[in-house]
N, C-alpha and C positions, 0 to 999 in steps of 0.2 A: 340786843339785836340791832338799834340804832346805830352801834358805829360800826357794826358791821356794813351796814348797809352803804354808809357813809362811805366805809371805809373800799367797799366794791365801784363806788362810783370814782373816788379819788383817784384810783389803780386806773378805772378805767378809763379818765381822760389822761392820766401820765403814759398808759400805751398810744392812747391814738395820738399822744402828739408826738411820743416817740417814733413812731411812723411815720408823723408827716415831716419832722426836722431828720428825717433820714431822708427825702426826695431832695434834692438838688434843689428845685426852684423856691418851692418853701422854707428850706434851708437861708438859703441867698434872701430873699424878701425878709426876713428877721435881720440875719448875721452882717447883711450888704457885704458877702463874700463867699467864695466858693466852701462846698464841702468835701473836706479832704475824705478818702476812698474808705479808711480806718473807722473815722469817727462815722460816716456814714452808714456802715455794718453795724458799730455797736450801739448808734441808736435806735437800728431795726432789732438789735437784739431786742434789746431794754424795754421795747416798745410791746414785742410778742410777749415777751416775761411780762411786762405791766399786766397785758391783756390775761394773761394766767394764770395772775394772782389774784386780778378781780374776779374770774372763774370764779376761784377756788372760795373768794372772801363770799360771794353771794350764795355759793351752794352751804357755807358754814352757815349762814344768817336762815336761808328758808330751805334745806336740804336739798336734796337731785333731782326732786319734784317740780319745784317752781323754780332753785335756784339757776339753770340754766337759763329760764325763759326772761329771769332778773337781771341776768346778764344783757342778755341781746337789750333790757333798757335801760340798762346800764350804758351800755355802748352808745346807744342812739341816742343817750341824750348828754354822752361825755363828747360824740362827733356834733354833734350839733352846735353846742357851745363852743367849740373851736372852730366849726365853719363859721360861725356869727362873728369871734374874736379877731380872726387872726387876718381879715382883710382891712380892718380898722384901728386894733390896737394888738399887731404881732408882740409886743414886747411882756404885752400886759398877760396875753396870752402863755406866754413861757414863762412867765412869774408865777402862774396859779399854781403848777406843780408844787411850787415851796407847801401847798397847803397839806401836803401828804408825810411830812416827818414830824407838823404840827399832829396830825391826827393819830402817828405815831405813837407822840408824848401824851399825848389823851386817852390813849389806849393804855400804856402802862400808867398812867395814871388812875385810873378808872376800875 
C-alpha cells in the first residue's frame, strides 16, 4: 500500500508541475526563454494525465472511499512543495520529477 501511496503523491506533483511549466511565465523563470505554443499544450496535457494517474494510484491504495479525499492531499501537498521550490531553486524543482521512473523501478522491483 506504501508505494502506492507514494507512488499517488509522485504523479501528483509531476501533474502540478506539468501545469505550471505549461504557463509562459513559469515556463520562462526555469527555461530563461519562451515557451513554444506545442510544447506548452503537451505539458498541460501530461500535467492533467499526471493528475489522473495519481487519481487512479490513491483510489487503488485506499478504494473510492477515502481514495479521492487522498488525492485532494495528495495534490495540496504535491502544490505546496512546488510553491515553496520553485521561487528559490526552479531547477531543483524540475529535477524531482526524475523521482517517478525511480519509483517505477521500485515498483517492478518489489
Amino acid at each position: 500500500m506504501m508505494m502506492w501511496v507514494m507512488g499517488g503523491v509522485l504523479f501528483a506533483y509531476a501533474g502540478m508541475l506539468g501545469l505550471c511549466q505549461g504557463l509562459e511565465r513559469h515556463y520562462k523563470q526555469v527555461w530563461n526563454r519562451t515557451c513554444p505554443q506545442v510544447l506548452r499544450v503537451g505539458l498541460r496535457t501530461a500535467g492533467w494525465l499526471a493528475l489522473l494517474g495519481s487519481l487512479v494510484l490513491c483510489i487503488q491504495a485506499w478504494g473510492w472511499a477515502m481514495g479521492p479525499v487522498a488525492w485532494f492531499a495528495a495534490m495540496s501537498l504535491a502544490g505546496m512543495l512546488l510553491v515553496l521550490l520553485l521561487p528559490y531553486w526552479p531547477r531543483l524543482a524540475v529535477g524531482l520529477v526524475a523521482a517517478v521512473p525511480v519509483w517505477g523501478l521500485m515498483r517492478v522491483m518489489i
